[in-house]
Structure formats: structure tokens, C-alpha cells
C-alpha positions in Angstrom: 39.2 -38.3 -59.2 37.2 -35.0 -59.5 34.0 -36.9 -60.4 34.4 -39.5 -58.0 34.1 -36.9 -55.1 31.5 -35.0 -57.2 28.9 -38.0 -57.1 30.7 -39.3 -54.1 28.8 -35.6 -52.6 25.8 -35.7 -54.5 24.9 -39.3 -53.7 25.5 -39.1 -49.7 24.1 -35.5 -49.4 20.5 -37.3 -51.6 20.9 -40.7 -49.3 21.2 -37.9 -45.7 18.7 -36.1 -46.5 16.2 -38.9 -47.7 16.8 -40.7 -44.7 17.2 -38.1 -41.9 15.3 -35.2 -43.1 12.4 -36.7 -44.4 11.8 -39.5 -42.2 12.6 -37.1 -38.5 10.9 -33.9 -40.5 7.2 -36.2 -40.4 5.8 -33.2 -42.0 5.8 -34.9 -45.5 2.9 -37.7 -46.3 6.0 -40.3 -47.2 9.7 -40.1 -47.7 10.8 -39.3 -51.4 13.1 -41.7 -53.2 15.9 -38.8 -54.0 18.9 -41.7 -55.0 17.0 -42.8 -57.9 17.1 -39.1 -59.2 21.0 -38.8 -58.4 21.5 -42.1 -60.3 19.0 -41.5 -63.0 21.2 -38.1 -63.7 24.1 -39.7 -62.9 22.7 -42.5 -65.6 22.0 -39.4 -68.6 25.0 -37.4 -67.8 28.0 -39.8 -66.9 26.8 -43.1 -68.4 25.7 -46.7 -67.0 29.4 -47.2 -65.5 29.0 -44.6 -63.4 25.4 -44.7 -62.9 25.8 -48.4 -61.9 28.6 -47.8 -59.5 27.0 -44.8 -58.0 23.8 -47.4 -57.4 25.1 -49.8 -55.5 26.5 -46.9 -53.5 23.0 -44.8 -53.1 21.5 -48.7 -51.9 24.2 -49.0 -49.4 24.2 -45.8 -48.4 20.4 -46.0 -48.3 20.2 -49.6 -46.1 23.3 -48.0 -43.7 22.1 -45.0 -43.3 17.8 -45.9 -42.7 17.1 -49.5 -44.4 15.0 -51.6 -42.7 17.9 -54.6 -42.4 17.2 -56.3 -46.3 20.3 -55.0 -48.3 18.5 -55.3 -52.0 18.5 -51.4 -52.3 22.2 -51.7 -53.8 21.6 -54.2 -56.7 17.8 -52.0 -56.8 19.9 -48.9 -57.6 22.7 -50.4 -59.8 20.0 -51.7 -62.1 18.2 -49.0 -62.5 21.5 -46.5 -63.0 22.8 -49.3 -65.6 19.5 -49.8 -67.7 19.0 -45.8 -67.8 22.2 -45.2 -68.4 22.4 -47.1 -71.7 19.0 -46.2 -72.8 19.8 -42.8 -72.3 22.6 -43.1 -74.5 20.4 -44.2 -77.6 16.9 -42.6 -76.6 15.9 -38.7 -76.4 17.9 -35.9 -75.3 20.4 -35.1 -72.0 17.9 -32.8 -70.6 15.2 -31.9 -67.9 12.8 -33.1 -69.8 14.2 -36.6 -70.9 15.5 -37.0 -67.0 11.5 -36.1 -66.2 10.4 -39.2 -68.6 13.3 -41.5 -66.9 12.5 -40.3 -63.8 8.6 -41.0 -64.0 9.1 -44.7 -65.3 11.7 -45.4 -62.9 9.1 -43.8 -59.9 6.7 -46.2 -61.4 9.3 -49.1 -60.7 10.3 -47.5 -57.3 6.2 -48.3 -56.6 6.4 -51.5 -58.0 9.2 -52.2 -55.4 7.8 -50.9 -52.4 4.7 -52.3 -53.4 6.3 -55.5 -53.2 8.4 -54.8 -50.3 5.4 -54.5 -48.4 3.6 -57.3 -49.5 6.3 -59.5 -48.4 6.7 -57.7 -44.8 3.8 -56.8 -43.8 1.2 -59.9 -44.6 -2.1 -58.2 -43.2 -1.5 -55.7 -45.6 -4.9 -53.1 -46.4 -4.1 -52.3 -50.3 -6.4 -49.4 -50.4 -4.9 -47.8 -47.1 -0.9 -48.5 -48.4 -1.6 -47.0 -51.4 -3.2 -43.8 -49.9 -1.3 -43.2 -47.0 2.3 -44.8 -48.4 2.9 -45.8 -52.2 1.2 -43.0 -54.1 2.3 -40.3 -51.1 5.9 -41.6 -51.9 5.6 -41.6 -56.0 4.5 -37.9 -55.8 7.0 -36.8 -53.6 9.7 -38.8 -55.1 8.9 -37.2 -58.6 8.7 -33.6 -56.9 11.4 -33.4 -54.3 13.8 -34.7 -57.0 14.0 -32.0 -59.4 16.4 -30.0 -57.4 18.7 -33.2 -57.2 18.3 -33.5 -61.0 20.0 -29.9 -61.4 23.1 -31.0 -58.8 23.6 -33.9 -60.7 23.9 -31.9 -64.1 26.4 -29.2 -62.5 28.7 -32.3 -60.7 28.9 -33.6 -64.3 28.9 -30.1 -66.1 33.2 -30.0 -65.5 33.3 -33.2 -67.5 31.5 -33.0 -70.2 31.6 -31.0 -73.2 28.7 -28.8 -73.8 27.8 -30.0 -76.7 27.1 -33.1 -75.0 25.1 -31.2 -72.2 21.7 -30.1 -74.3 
């Protein structure tokens, strides 16, 4: 029950401030993606059950709390949590710097998604203008605002793990 509130914390606190802070604030280029670092540590520390679980939470925390009325954000979220979760189980280490390569390949699908997103939305789309002023804006900020959320994630899964298991 402990963990459940733990990541039950972590993912609301990422999905309030992504969507509040970052999107009133306006003094950021783009909003960062910080979910998809709570699941992606979620994914390395607690597994793909709880990493998927906590996706589809993050999505519809995401859509409720700032989405833009398409609810694909939860099974977005519960993929990604799954597939990192088992690959972090047979792949590199449980540390910062594995989390950094998960975290850079999933950015890169986070781009490919909004990339899409707005293909489909918005039809007289400029590709050199979203990609300055919106999709590469968001990939650098996603990747830099997350690291602090990677470090949350690590200590709300620190009192159930082993250390051993926590490189």
C-alpha cells in the first residue's frame, strides 16, 4: 500500500506540475514531458506492472488535468512503462545513467508522438517552424527538467527494494 501512495505522489505531483507550472509559467520555450520520466523510473525500479499501471495513470492524469480532449496519453504512457520496464529488466544497469539512455529513446518517441499529434490537428502545419518553436523546444526540456523526477522516483522505490538491487 506504501508504494501505491509513493507513485500515487510522484505521478500527480510530475502530471501538476507539467501541466500547471509549465504551461501558466510561459517562461519555458515548451512544456517538458515529466510522466514519461516518473514511468520510465517507475519502469527500472519497480518493474513493467507497476510501470504500466502508473501509465495509464500519468495519461489520465495528463488528459484531466491539461489534455487537449483525445485521451491516447494513457495507453501512450502504459506502453512505454511496460516495454521499459521489461527491457530494463534484461538490458544495462538500475541507474542514472541507464534511466538517461531510456529516457533519451523514449524522448525520441515522445517527438515522434507529438510530431504526429500535430500533424493530424493542425493540417496547415509549417514543419520547420514546429520543430523550432515546439518539438525540439519540448525534447530538450523534457530530457532536462526530468532528472530531478528521476531521483524522486529512485527514493519512492528506495523502501522497497533491496540495495543490492538499487546500483
Amino acid at each position: 500500500m506504501g508504494r501505491i501512495i509513493l507513485f500515487f505522489i510522484l505521478i500527480f505531483g510530475s502530471a501538476v506540475i507539467q501541466t500547471s507550472f509549465f504551461r501558466a509559467a510561459g517562461i519555458f520555450p515548451a512544456s517538458p514531458d515529466l510522466l514519461l520520466a516518473a514511468v520510465i523510473g517507475i519502469a527500472i525500479y519497480d518493474g513493467e506492472r507497476s510501470a504500466a499501471a502508473a501509465g495509464v495513470a500519468a495519461g489520465v492524469f495528463a488528459e484531466a488535468l491539461g489534455g487537449d480532449g483525445v485521451m491516447l496519453l494513457p495507453v501512450f504512457y502504459l506502453l512505454i512503462g511496460y516495454v521499459f520496464g521489461i527491457v530494463s529488466r534484461f538490458f544495462l544497469k538500475k541507474n542514472f545513467l541507464s534511466w538517461l539512455v531510456y529516457m533519451l529513446i523514449a524522448a525520441n518517441v515522445r517527438l515522434g508522438y507529438s510530431f504526429s499529434y500535430l500533424m493530424i490537428t493542425e493540417p496547415d502545419l509549417n514543419l520547420f517552424l514546429a520543430f523550432k518553436n515546439i518539438l525540439i523546444p519540448e525534447f530538450i526540456m523534457t530530457v532536462l527538467f526530468s532528472i530531478p523526477i528521476y531521483f524522486f522516483s529512485r527514493i519512492c522505490a528506495r523502501p522497497f527494494h533491496k540495495q543490492i538491487d538499487m546500483d
